[in-house]
N, C-alpha and C positions, 0 to 999 in steps of 0.2 A: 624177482626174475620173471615174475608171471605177468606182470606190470610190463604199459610200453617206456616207461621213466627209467631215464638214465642218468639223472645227477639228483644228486643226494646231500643235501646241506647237515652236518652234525652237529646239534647243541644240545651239549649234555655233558656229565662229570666225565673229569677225564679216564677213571677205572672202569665207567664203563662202555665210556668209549672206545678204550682199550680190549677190551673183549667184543663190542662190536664189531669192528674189524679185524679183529683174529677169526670171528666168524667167518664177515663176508668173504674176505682171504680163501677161507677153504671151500664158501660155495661158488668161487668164482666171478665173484662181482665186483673184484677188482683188476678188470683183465679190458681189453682194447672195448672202446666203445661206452666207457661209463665215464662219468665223475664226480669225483669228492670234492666237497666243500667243507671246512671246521672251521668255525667261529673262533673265537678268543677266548672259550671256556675249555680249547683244548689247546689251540696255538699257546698261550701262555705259561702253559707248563710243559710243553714239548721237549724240551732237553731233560726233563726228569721221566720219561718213559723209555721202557727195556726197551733191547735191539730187536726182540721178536716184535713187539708192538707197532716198531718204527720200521721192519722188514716187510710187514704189509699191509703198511700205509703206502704205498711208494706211488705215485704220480697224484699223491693228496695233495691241494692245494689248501692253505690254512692263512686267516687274517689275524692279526694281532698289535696292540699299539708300538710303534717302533721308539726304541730307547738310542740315542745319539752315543756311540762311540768316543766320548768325551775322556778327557784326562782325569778330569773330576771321577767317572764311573771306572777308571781303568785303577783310580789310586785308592777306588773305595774298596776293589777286588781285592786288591792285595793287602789291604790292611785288615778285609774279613778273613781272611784265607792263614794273615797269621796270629790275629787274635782265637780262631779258630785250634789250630795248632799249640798254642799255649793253654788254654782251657781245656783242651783235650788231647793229650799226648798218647802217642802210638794209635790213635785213632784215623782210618781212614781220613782222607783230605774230602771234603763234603762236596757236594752238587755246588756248580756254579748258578747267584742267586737268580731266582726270579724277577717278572715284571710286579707280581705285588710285594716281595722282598723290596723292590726297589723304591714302592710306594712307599708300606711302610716305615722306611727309612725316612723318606721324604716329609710323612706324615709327621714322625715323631718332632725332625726341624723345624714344621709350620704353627706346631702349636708351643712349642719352645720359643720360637720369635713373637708369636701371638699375647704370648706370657710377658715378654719383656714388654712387648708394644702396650700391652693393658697398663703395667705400672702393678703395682701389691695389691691381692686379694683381699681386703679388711672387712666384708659386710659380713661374712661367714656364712653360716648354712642356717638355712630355715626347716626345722623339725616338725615332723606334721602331727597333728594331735592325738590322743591316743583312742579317741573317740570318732573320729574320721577315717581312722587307717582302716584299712583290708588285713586283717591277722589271718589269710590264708596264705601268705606270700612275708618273706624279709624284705621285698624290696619295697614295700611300703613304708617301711620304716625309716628310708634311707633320705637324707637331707636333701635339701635344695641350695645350692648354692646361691647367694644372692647377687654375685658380680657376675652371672653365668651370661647371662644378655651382654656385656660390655666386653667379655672373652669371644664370644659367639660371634660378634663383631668384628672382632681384631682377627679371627682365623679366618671370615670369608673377605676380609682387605686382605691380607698377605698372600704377596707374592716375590717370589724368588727363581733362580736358574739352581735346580736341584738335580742330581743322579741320573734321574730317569728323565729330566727337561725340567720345562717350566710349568711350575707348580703354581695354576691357578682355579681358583671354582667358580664355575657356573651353577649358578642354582642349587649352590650344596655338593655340588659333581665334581669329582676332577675330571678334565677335560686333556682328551687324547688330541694331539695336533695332528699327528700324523699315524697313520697304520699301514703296518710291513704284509706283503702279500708275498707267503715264502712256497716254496714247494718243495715236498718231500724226495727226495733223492738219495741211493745207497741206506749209509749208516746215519744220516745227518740230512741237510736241506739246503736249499739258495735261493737265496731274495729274486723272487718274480717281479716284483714292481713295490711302488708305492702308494696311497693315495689320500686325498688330501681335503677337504669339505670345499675347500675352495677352488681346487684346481685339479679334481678328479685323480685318476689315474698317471703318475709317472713312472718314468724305468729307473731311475734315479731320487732320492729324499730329498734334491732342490726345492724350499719349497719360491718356485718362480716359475711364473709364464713366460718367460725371457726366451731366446734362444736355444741354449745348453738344455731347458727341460724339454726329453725326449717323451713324448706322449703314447698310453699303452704298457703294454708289458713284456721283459724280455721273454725270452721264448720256455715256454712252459712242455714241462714233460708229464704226459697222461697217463692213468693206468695202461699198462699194457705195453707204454712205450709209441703210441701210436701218433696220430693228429689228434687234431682237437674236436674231442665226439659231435655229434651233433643232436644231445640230448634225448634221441629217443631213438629203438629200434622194434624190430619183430620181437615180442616175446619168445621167449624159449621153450615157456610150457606154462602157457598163457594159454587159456578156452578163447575160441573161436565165433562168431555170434554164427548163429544161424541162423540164415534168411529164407522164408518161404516164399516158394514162387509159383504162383496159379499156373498148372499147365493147362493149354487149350492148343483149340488149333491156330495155324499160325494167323498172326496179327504184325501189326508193325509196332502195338505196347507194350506186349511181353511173349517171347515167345521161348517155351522150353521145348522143345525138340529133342526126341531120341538120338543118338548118333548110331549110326549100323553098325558102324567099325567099331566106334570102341565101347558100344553100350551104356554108356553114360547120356547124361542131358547138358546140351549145347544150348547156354542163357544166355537171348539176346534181345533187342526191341529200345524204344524208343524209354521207357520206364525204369532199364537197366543202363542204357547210359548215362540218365541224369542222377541216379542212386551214384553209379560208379561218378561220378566227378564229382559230386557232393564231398564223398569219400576222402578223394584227394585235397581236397580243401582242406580236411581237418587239420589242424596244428598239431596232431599224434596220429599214432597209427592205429588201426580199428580192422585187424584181421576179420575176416569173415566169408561165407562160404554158402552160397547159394544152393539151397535143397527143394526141388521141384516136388511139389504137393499134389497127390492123386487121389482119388475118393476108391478105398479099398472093394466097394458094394459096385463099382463100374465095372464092365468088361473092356469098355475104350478107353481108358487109362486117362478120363479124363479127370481134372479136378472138381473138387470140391465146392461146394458154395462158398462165394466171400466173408460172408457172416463167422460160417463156420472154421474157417482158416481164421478168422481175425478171433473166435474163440480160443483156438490151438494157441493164437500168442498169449492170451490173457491167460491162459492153463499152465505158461512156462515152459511148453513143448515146442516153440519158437523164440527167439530174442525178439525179430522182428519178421514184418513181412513187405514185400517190394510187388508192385503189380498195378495194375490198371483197378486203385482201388479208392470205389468212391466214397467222400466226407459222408457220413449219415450221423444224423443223432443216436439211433440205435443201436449201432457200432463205437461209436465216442461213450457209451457207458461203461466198457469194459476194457475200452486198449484208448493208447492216446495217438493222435494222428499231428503229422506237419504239418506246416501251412502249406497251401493246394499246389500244384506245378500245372497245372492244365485250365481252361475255362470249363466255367461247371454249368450246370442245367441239360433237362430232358427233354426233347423236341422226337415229333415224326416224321417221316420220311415215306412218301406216298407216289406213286407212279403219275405220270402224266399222259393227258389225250389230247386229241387235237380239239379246237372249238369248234370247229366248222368242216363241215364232209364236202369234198370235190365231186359235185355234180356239174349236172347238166345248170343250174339257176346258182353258181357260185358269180357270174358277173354282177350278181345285183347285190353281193354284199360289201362293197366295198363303198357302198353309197346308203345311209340311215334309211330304212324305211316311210318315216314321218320327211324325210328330206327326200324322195321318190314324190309324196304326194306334193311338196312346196315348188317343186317343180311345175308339174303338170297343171298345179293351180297358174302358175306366171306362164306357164306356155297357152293353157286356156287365152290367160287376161291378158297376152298379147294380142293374141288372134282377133279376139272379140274388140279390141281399141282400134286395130285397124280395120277389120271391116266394119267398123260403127264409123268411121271416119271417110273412108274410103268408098261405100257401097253406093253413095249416088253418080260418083264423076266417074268411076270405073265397072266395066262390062265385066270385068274379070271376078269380080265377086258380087255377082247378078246373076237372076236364076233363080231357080226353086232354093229352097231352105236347105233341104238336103245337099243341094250342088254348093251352096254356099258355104255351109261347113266344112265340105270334103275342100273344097276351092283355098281357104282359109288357114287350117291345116297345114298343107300340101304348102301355099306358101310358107308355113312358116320353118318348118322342113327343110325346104328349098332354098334356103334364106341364108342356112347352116350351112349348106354345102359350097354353092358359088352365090354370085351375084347376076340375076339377068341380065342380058343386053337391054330388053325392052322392058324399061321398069314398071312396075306396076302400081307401085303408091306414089303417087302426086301430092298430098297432104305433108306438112310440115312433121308435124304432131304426131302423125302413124310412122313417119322416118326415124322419129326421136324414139317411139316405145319397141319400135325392131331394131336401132344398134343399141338400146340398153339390155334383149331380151339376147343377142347373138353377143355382146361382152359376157354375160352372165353363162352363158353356155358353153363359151369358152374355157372362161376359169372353172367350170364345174368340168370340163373335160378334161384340163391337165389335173385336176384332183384325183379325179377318178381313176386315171392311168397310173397317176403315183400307187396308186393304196391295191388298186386290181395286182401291179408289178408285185409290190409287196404282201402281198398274200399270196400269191402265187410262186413265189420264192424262198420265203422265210416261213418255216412252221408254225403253226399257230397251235401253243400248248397251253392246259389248265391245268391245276391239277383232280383229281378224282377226288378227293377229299379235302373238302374245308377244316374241319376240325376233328375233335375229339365226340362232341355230340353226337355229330352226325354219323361217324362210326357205329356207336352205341344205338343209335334209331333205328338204324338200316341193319342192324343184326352180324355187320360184318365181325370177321376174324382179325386179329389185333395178335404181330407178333413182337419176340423180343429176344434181346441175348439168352442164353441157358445159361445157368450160376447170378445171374442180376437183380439187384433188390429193385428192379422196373417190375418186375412181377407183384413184386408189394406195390410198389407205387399206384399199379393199374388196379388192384385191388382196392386201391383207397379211393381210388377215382369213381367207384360205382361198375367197374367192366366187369362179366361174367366170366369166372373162371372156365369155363368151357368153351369161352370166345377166344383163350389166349394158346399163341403158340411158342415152341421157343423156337431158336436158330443159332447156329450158329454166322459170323462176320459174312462168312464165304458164300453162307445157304441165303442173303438176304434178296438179292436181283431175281432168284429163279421164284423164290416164295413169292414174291412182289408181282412177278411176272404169271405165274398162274392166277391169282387173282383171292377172292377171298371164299370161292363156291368152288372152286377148283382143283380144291387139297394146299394153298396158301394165303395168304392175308393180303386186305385190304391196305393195310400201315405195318410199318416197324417200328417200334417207341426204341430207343436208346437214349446214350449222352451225347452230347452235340461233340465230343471229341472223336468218338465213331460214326457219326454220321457225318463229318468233314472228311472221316477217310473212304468211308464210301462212296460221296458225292465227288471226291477227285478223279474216281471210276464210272462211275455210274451216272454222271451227271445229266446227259445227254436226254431221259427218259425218266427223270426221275426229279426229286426236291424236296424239301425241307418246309414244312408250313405247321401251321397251329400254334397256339403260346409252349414257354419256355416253363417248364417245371422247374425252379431253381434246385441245384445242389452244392455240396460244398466242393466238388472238385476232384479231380484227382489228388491222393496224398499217400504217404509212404506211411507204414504202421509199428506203435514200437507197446509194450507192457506198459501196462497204468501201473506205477510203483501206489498208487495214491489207495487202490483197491485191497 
């Protein structure tokens, strides 16, 4: 009853099987919701058990080979019933016989025909030597018949239609054709069904696949009088497992929370409903009862380290524990863990700046530096091919040196903007290197309008930190969850413990935000399954960079039986 099993197959002698269920009877385990099954070691002798026996058995269901209602079996009744009464007068009228009565019967025929079919025994018995035998036993002593192989032969050839059916061996076996599926009912029982090696279950001993054979069984009456159980229920006084649950503050993977009203902890999160559906999967039932774990030495009632809860299970002061709890090797020595439910591995999570500061000289970044000078080089080497070209036929770039530069310039300037009425280059050659130098300047100015648009619209973020190194160089604070083996982690890494801070989920933006000289940190180390929850808040000003520390995962925790 402590058990979630509700059907129960019997095999076993039938006396004490008989007091088996006089037991269950009185502790109530034969009552709505259970079922009995009896093999053939109790079905076959069922008419020879009392009426208390057979009073609480009642919705037993029992298998046993079935014997055909033959004339043959009706005329052997009555001939034992009155040879019976002549060999014993004033004697009660005996139990009507058995299915191995019926054998035996049958038995003794098969080797009485066996006998005739052999023909006379004449080789006799072989006597074993006196020097051979085992003299701790008579039955060394005892002959060997010589025709015994030639007999042994004739009884697994014979076959006949006998009492109990057709008497034939397989393999040395007698062999059941059919077996009666009875159910126990009142003082006595009724044929549930039949069934058959060939043709399974009938309601009926036809043995045919034809029409007539109705397939199934007729209707079956259960302990209790009820339907048909469905093999398993809530124990009755059955232990309960008990589930440890980290309390923190709230999360979206495990959150136990006080209730005001009724003073209990309300368990819920992302961790407890894939525990709770696992649950129901099971093919039984697995009572159990979530108990919110707090570290006695807190005044915030918060939990305890993971390690040490995952102790508490391996100590037997837990069944198991359910929570945002990661695979570690350290942990896998003493409790055993599932396989993961979550992606695993340890990442940072670092504030973001902008790249570039909105000044007064923010137009000149939208164009590479080294591409500011490639310019000025071809606007030069324009100027200078047209007035190398131009400077004898035209006044316009004639002059002092000085006037000539400015003159030069100025056209090519002016070149960009319109086109003069009164053209100034006459030269082939000096035409051809100013519409190559005014194409050129064009495409660099719808460039530049692109990229100026786009910076001046779109943020331009980096993040503040590159890696893990650079943390560690620059002296920065480096925080983390409170209760997380990332504290060992960091530890392993080379990080100064007095560089490290904890936080909890909620405290990460504002820690982040003060900075890491500021009373907060430069980074937050977690698992990338809390830093995905963070970044669907926080994304905007913040990100994910540095290698991945691999881990094993989230996983649900149970007792190393192995330890």
């Amino acid at each position: 009853m402590t058990m979630q099993t509700r059907v129960f197959v019997v095999h076993m002698s039938p006396k004490i099987a008989a007091r088996l269920f006089m037991l269950a009877h009185d502790a109530g385990m034969l009552a709505e919701g259970y079922a009995w099954i009896v093999t053939d070691s109790v079905g076959n002798v069922f008419s020879t058990l009392d009426q208390n026996t057979i009073s609480s058995m009642q919705g037993v269901l029992g298998v046993r080979p079935y014997v055909v209602q033959s004339d043959k079996l009706l005329n052997f009744d009555a001939r034992f019933h009155s040879r019976y009464r002549q060999q014993n007068p004033g004697a009660p009228d005996p139990a009507k016989p058995i299915i191995f009565q019926y054998w035996a019967y049958d038995t003794a025929w098969a080797i009485a025909m066996a006998l005739k079919k052999a023909g006379p025994l004449t080789l006799g018995f072989q006597i074993p030597s006196l020097k051979n035998s085992n003299s701790s036993n008579d039955l060394s002593m005892l002959g060997v018949s010589l025709d015994g192989a030639r007999l042994i032969d004739a009884i697994r050839g014979t076959k006949f239609q006998g009492i109990s059916g057709e008497f034939v061996l397989v393999d040395g076996q007698r062999q059941a054709s059919v077996f009666e599926i009875f159910n126990v009912i009142g003082n006595s029982y009724q044929s549930a069904g039949f069934w058959t090696p060939k043709f399974g279950l009938r309601k009926n001993p036809i043995i045919s696949s034809g029409p007539h054979a109705k397939v199934g069984l007729n209707t079956v009456i259960w302990p209790g009088g009820s339907g048909q159980p469905r093999g398993w229920e809530w124990p009755v006084a059955g232990k309960k497992l008990k589930i440890a649950v980290p309390v923190k503050p709230y999360n979206r993977f495990v959150n136990a929370g006080k209730n005001t009203a009724t003073g209990n902890f309300d368990v819920t999160g992302y961790c407890i409903d894939i525990f709770d559906a696992v649950m129901q999967e099971m093919p039984y039932a697995v009572p159990y009862d979530y108990v919110p774990v707090t570290d006695p030495n807190m005044v915030t009632s918060m939990t305890m380290s993971y390690s040490e809860m995952c102790r508490q299970v391996s100590l037997k002061k837990y069944d198991a524990m359910v929570g945002d709890t990661t695979i570690i090797i350290n942990r896998s020595l003493y409790v055993d863990f599932t396989l993961p439910y979550t992606e695993s591995g340890v990442q940072m999570v670092v504030p973001m700046k902008e790249n570039w500061s909105k000044n007064l000289w923010v137009f000149l970044k939208p164009i590479d530096p080294n591409l500011w000078v490639a310019i000025l080089a071809v606007f030069l080497f324009t100027g200078f091919v047209i007035w190398l070209v131009e400077r004898k036929d035209s006044r316009y770039f004639g002059g002092s040196t000085g006037k000539q530069l400015v003159n030069t310039a100025y056209f090519n300037f002016q070149a960009l903007i319109s086109v003069p009425k009164d053209p100034k280059v006459k030269k082939w050659l000096s035409k051809f290197a100013l519409i190559n130098w005014i194409l050129l300047a064009w495409l660099l100015e719808k460039l530049y309008s692109a990229s100026l648009t786009s910076m001046m619209t779109v943020r331009q973020l980096q993040p503040t930190v590159a890696d893990l190194n650079q943390l560690i160089n620059n002296g920065d604070y480096i925080g983390y969850q409170s209760g997380s083996f990332v504290r060992d982690l960091l530890k392993s890494l080379k990080v100064d413990e007095h560089k490290m801070r904890d936080y909890s989920p909620d405290q990460y933006a504002d820690a982040l935000k003060k900075g890491s000289w500021n009373g907060g940190v430069a980074a937050m180390f977690d698992e990338i399954p809390y830093l995905k929850v963070f970044m669907s808040t926080y994304c905007r000003n913040h990100t994910v960079v540095g290698r991945v520390y691999k881990t094993g995962g989230f996983g649900f925790v149970s007792f190393n039986a192995s330890i």
